[in-house]
Backbone and ligand atoms as CSV (ligand in chain L), in Angstrom:
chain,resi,resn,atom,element,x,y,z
A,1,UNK,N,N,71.596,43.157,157.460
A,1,UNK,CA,C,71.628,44.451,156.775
A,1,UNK,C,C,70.774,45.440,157.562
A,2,UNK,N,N,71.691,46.926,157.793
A,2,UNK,CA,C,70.619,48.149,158.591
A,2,UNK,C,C,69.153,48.219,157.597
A,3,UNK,N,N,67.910,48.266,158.238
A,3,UNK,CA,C,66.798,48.648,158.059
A,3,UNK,C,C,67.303,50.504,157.892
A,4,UNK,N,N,66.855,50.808,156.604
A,4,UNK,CA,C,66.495,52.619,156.706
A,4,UNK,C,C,65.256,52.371,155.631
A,5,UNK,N,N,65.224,54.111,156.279
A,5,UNK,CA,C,63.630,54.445,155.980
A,5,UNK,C,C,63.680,54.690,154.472
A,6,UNK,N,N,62.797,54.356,153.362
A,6,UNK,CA,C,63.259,54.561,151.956
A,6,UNK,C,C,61.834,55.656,151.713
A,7,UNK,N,N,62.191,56.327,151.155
A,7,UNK,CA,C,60.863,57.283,150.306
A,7,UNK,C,C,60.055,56.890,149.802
A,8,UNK,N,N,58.782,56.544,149.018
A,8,UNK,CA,C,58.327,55.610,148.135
A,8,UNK,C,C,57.402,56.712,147.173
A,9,UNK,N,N,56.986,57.555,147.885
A,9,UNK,CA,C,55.459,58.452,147.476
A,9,UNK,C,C,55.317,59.215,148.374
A,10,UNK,N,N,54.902,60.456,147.242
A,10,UNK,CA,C,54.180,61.889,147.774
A,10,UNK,C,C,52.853,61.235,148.980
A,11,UNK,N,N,52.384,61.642,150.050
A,11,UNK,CA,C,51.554,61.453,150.659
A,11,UNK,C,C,50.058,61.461,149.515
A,12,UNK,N,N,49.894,62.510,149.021
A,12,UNK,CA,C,48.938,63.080,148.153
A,12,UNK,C,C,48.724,62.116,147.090
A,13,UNK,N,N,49.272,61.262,146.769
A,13,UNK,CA,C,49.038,60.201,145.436
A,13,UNK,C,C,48.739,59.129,145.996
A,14,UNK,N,N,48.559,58.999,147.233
A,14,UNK,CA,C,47.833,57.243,148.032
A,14,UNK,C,C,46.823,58.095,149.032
A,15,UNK,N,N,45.476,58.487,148.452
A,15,UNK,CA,C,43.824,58.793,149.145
A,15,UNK,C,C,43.531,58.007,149.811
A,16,UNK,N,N,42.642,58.439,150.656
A,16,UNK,CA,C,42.864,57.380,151.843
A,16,UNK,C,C,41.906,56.434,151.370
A,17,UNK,N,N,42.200,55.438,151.887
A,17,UNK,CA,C,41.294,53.774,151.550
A,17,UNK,C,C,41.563,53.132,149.703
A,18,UNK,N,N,43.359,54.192,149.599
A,18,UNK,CA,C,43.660,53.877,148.493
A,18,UNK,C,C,45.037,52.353,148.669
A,19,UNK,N,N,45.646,52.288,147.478
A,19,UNK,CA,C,46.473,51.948,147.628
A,19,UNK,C,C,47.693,52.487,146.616
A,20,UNK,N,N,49.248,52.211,146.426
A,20,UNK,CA,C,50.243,52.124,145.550
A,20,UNK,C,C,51.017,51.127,145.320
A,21,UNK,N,N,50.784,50.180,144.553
A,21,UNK,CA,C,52.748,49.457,144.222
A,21,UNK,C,C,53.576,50.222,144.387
A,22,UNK,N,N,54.754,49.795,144.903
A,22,UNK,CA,C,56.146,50.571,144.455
A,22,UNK,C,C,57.291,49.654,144.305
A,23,UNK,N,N,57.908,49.538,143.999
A,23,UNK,CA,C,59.289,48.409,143.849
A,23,UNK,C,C,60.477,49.371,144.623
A,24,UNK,N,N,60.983,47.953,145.555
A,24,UNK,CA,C,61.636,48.551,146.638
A,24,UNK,C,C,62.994,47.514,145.970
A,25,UNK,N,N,63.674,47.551,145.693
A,25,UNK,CA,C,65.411,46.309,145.286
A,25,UNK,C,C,64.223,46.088,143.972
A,26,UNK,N,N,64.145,44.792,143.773
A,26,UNK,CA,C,63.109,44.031,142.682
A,26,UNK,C,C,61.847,43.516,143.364
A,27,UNK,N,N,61.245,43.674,144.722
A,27,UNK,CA,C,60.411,43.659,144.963
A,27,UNK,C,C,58.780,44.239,145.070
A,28,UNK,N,N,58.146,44.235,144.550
A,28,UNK,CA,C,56.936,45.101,144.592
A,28,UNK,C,C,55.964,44.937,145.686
A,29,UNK,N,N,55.855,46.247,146.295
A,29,UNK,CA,C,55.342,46.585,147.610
A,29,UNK,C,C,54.503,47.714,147.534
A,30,UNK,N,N,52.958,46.996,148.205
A,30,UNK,CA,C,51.739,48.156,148.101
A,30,UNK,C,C,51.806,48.396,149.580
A,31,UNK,N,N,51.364,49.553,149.254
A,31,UNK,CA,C,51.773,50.617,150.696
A,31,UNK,C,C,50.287,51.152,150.394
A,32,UNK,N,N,49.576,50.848,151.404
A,32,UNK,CA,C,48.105,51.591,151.739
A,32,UNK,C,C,47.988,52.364,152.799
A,33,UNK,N,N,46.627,53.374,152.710
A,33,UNK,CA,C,46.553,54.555,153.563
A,33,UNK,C,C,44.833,53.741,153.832
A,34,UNK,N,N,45.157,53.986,155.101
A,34,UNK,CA,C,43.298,53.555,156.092
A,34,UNK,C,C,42.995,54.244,156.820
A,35,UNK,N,N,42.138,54.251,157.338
A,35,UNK,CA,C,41.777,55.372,157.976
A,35,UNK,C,C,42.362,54.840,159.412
A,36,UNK,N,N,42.903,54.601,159.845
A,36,UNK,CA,C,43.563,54.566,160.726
A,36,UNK,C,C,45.826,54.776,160.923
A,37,UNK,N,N,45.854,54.578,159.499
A,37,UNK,CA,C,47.280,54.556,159.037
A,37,UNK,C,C,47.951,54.362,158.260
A,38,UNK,N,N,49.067,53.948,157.765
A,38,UNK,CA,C,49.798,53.449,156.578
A,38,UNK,C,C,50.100,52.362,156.934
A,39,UNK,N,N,49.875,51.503,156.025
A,39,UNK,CA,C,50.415,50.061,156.413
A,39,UNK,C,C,50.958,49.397,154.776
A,40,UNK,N,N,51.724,48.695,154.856
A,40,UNK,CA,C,53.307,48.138,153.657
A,40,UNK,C,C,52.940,46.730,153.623
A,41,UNK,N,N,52.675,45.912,152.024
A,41,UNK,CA,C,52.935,44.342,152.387
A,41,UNK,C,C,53.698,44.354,151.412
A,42,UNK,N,N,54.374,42.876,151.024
A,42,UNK,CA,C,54.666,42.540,149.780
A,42,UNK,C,C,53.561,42.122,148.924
A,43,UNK,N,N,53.654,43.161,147.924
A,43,UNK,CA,C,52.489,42.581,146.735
A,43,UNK,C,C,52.706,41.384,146.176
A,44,UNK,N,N,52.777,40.371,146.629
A,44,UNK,CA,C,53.252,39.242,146.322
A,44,UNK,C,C,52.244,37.967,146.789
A,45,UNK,N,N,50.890,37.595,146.549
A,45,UNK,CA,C,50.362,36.572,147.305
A,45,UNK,C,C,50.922,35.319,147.668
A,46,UNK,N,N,50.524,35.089,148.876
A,46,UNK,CA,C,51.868,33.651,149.352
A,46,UNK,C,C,50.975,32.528,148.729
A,47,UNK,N,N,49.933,32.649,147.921
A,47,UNK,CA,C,49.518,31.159,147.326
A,47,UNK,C,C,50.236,30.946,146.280
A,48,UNK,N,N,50.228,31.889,145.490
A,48,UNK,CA,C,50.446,31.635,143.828
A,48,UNK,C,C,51.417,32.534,143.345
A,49,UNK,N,N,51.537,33.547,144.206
A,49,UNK,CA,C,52.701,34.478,143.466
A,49,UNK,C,C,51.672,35.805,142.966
A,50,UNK,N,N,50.192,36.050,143.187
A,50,UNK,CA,C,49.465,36.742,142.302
A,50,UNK,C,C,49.463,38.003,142.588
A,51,UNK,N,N,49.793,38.997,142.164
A,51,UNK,CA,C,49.630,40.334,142.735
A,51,UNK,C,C,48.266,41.093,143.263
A,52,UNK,N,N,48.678,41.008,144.223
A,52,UNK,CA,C,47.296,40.834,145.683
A,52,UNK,C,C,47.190,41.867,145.802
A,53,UNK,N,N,47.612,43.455,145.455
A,53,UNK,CA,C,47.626,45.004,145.973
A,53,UNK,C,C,46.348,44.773,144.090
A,54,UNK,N,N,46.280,44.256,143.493
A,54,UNK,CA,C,45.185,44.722,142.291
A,54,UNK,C,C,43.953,44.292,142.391
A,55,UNK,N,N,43.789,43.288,144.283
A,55,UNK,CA,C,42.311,42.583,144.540
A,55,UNK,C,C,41.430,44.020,145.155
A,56,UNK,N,N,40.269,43.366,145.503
A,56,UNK,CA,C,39.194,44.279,146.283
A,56,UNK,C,C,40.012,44.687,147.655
A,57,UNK,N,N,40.280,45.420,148.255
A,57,UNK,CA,C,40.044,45.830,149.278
A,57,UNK,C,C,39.217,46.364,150.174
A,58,UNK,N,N,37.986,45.588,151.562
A,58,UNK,CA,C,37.591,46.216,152.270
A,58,UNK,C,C,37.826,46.114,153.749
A,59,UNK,N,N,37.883,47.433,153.749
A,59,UNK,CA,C,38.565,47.742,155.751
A,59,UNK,C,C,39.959,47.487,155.414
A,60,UNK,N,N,40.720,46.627,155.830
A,60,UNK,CA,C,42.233,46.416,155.831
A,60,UNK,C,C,42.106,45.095,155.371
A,61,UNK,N,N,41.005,44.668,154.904
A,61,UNK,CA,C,41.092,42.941,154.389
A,61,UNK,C,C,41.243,43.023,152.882
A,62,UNK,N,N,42.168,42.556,152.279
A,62,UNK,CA,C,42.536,42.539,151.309
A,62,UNK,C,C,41.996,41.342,150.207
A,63,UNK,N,N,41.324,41.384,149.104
A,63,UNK,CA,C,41.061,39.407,148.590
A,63,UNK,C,C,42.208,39.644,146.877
A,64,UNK,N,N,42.934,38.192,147.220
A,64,UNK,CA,C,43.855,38.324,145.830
A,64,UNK,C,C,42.570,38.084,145.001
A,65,UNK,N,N,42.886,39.372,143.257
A,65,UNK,CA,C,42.392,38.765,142.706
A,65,UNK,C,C,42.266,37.344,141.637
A,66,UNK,N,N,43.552,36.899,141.705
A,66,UNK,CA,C,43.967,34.940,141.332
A,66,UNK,C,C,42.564,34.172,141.900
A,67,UNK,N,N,42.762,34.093,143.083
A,67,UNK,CA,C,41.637,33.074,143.376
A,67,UNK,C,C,41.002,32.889,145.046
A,68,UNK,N,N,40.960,34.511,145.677
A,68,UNK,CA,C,40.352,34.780,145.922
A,68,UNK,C,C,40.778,34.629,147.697
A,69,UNK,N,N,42.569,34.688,147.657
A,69,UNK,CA,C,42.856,34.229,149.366
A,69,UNK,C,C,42.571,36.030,150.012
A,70,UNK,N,N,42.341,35.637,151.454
A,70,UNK,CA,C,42.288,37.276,152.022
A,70,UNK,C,C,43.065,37.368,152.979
A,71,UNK,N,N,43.643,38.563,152.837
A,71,UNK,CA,C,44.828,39.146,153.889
A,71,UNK,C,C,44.421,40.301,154.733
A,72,UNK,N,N,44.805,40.115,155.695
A,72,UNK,CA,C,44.608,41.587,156.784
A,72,UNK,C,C,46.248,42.736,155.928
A,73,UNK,N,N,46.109,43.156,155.756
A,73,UNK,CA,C,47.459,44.745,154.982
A,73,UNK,C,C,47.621,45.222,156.752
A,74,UNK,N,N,47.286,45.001,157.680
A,74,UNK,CA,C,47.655,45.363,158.872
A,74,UNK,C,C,48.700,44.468,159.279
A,75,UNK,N,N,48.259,42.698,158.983
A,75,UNK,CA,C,49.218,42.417,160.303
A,75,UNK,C,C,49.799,41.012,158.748
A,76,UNK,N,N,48.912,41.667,157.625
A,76,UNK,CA,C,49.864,40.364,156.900
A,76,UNK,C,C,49.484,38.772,156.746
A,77,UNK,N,N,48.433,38.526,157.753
A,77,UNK,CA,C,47.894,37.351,157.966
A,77,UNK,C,C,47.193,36.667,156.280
A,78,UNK,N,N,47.252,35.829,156.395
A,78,UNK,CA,C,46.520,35.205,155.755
A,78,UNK,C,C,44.895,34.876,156.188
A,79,UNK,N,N,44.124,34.801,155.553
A,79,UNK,CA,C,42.495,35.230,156.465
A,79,UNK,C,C,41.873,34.162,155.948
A,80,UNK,N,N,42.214,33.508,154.491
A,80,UNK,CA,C,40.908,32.641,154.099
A,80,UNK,C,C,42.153,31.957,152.951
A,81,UNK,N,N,41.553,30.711,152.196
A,81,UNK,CA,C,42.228,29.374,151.838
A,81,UNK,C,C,41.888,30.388,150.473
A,82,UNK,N,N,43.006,29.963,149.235
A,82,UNK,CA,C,43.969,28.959,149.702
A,82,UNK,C,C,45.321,29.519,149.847
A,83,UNK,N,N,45.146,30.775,150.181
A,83,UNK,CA,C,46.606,30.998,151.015
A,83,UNK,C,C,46.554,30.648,152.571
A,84,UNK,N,N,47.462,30.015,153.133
A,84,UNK,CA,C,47.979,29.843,154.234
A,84,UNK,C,C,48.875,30.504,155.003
A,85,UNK,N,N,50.415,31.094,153.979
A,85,UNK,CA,C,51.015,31.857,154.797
A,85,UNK,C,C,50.678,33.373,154.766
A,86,UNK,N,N,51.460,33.598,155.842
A,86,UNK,CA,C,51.091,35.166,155.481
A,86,UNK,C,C,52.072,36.097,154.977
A,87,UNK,N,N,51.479,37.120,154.366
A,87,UNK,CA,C,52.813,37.840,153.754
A,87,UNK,C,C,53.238,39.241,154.347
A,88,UNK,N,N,54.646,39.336,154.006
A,88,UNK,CA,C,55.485,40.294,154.804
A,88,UNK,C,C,55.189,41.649,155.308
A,89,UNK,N,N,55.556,42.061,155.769
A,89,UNK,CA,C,54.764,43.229,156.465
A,89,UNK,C,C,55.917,44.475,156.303
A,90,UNK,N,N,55.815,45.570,156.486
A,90,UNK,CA,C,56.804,46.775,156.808
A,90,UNK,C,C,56.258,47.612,157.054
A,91,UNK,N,N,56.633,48.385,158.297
A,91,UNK,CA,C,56.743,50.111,158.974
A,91,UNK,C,C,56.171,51.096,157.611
A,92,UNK,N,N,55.646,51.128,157.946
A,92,UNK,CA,C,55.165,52.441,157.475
A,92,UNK,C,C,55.450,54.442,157.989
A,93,UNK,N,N,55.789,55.363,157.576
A,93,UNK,CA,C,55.730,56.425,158.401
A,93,UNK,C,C,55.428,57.375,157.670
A,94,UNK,N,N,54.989,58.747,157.901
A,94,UNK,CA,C,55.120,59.898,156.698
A,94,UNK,C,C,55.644,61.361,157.277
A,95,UNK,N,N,56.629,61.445,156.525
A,95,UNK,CA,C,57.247,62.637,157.286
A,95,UNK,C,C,57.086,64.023,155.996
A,96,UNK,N,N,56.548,64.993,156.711
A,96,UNK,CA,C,55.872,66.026,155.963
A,96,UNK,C,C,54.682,65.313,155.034
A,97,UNK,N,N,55.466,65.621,153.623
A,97,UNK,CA,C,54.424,64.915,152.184
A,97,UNK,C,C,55.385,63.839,151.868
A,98,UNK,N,N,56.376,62.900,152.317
A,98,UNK,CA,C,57.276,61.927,151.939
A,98,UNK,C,C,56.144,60.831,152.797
A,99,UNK,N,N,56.118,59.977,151.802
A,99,UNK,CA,C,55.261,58.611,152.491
A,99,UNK,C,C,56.809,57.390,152.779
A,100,UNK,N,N,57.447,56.686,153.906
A,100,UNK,CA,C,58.368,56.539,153.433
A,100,UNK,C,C,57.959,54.874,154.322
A,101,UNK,N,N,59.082,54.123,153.792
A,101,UNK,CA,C,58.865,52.105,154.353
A,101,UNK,C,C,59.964,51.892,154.946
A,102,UNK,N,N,60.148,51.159,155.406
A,102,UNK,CA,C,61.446,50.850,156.500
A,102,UNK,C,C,61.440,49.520,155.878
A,103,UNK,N,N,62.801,49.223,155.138
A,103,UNK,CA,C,63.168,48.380,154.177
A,103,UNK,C,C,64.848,47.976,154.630
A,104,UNK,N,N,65.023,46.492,154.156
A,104,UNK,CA,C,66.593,46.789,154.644
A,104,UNK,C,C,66.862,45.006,153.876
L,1,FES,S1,S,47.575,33.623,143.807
L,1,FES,FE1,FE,46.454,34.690,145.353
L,1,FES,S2,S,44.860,33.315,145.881
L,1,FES,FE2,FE,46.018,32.235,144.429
Protein backbone atom coordinates (compact mmCIF):
# COMPACT_ATOMS: atom_id res chain seq x y z
CA UNK A 1 0.00 0.00 0.00
CA UNK A 2 1.29 3.88 -1.14
CA UNK A 3 2.64 5.60 2.07
CA UNK A 4 0.85 9.40 1.99
CA UNK A 5 1.30 12.05 4.19
CA UNK A 6 -1.93 12.17 6.62
CA UNK A 7 -2.68 15.48 8.70
CA UNK A 8 -2.91 14.68 12.34
CA UNK A 9 -2.61 18.29 14.24
CA UNK A 10 -2.41 21.96 14.20
CA UNK A 11 1.42 22.50 14.87
CA UNK A 12 0.28 24.83 17.88
CA UNK A 13 -1.48 22.00 20.02
CA UNK A 14 1.91 19.69 20.37
CA UNK A 15 4.53 22.51 22.58
CA UNK A 16 7.57 21.57 22.27
CA UNK A 17 8.83 18.68 24.64
CA UNK A 18 5.05 17.91 24.36
CA UNK A 19 3.31 15.13 23.08
CA UNK A 20 -0.36 13.99 21.13
CA UNK A 21 -2.19 10.60 20.54
CA UNK A 22 -3.91 10.54 17.40
CA UNK A 23 -5.55 7.44 15.78
CA UNK A 24 -4.40 6.88 12.36
CA UNK A 25 -6.97 3.47 10.65
CA UNK A 26 -7.56 2.01 14.50
CA UNK A 27 -4.21 2.62 15.53
CA UNK A 28 -3.09 5.12 18.14
CA UNK A 29 -0.05 7.14 17.40
CA UNK A 30 1.85 9.83 19.61
CA UNK A 31 3.52 12.21 17.54
CA UNK A 32 6.03 14.38 19.66
CA UNK A 33 7.75 17.74 19.14
CA UNK A 34 11.70 17.95 20.66
CA UNK A 35 13.69 20.22 20.39
CA UNK A 36 15.28 18.95 17.69
CA UNK A 37 12.00 17.66 15.62
CA UNK A 38 8.90 15.71 15.22
CA UNK A 39 9.13 12.31 15.71
CA UNK A 40 5.76 9.45 15.38
CA UNK A 41 5.63 5.96 17.36
CA UNK A 42 2.94 3.61 17.85
CA UNK A 43 1.44 4.28 21.22
CA UNK A 44 1.39 0.87 21.71
CA UNK A 45 4.19 -0.67 24.21
CA UNK A 46 5.76 -3.86 22.67
CA UNK A 47 5.72 -5.49 26.30
CA UNK A 48 2.21 -5.45 27.31
CA UNK A 49 0.21 -3.53 24.95
CA UNK A 50 0.39 -0.36 27.56
CA UNK A 51 -0.05 2.99 26.25
CA UNK A 52 3.50 4.32 26.41
CA UNK A 53 2.74 8.15 24.88
CA UNK A 54 0.90 8.59 28.89
CA UNK A 55 4.66 7.59 30.55
CA UNK A 56 7.34 10.27 31.66
CA UNK A 57 9.13 11.54 28.97
CA UNK A 58 12.80 12.80 29.22
CA UNK A 59 14.95 14.02 26.17
CA UNK A 60 13.45 11.56 23.54
CA UNK A 61 13.50 8.62 26.15
CA UNK A 62 10.27 7.67 26.75
CA UNK A 63 9.34 5.13 30.22
CA UNK A 64 5.84 3.10 29.75
CA UNK A 65 3.84 3.91 32.48
CA UNK A 66 2.67 -0.26 32.97
CA UNK A 67 5.93 -1.19 34.23
CA UNK A 68 8.37 0.92 33.44
CA UNK A 69 10.14 -0.33 29.74
CA UNK A 70 12.05 2.81 27.96
CA UNK A 71 11.99 3.79 24.43
CA UNK A 72 14.04 6.25 22.40
CA UNK A 73 10.47 8.23 20.25
CA UNK A 74 13.53 8.86 17.84
CA UNK A 75 14.55 5.61 16.60
CA UNK A 76 11.77 3.36 18.45
CA UNK A 77 14.26 1.20 20.26
CA UNK A 78 13.51 -0.43 23.11
CA UNK A 79 16.11 0.94 25.95
CA UNK A 80 15.42 -1.04 29.18
CA UNK A 81 13.52 -4.63 30.20
CA UNK A 82 10.93 -5.66 30.06
CA UNK A 83 10.32 -4.57 26.70
CA UNK A 84 12.58 -6.02 24.18
CA UNK A 85 11.14 -5.11 20.91
CA UNK A 86 11.01 -1.99 19.61
CA UNK A 87 8.16 -0.09 18.45
CA UNK A 88 7.22 1.37 15.09
CA UNK A 89 8.39 4.42 14.00
CA UNK A 90 6.94 7.10 11.25
CA UNK A 91 8.13 10.33 9.25
CA UNK A 92 7.18 13.01 10.70
CA UNK A 93 6.88 16.61 8.70
CA UNK A 94 5.05 20.03 9.18
CA UNK A 95 3.93 21.93 6.44
CA UNK A 96 2.82 25.54 7.35
CA UNK A 97 0.58 24.86 10.83
CA UNK A 98 -0.45 21.09 9.47
CA UNK A 99 1.69 18.65 11.67
CA UNK A 100 1.35 15.69 9.22
CA UNK A 101 2.77 11.37 9.50
CA UNK A 102 3.55 9.40 6.61
CA UNK A 103 1.23 6.43 7.13
CA UNK A 104 0.24 3.81 4.56
S1 LIG B 1 3.23 -2.63 29.10
FE1 LIG B 1 4.87 -1.20 28.88
S2 LIG B 1 6.39 -1.96 30.24
FE2 LIG B 1 4.80 -3.40 30.38
Amino acid sequence: MKATWTTVARAGEIPLGSSKVVRLEDMPVAVFHLDDGWYAIDDVCTHDGGPVAEGQLKGCVLECPRHGATFDVKTGAALSFPAVAPVATYPVRVVGDEVQVEWS
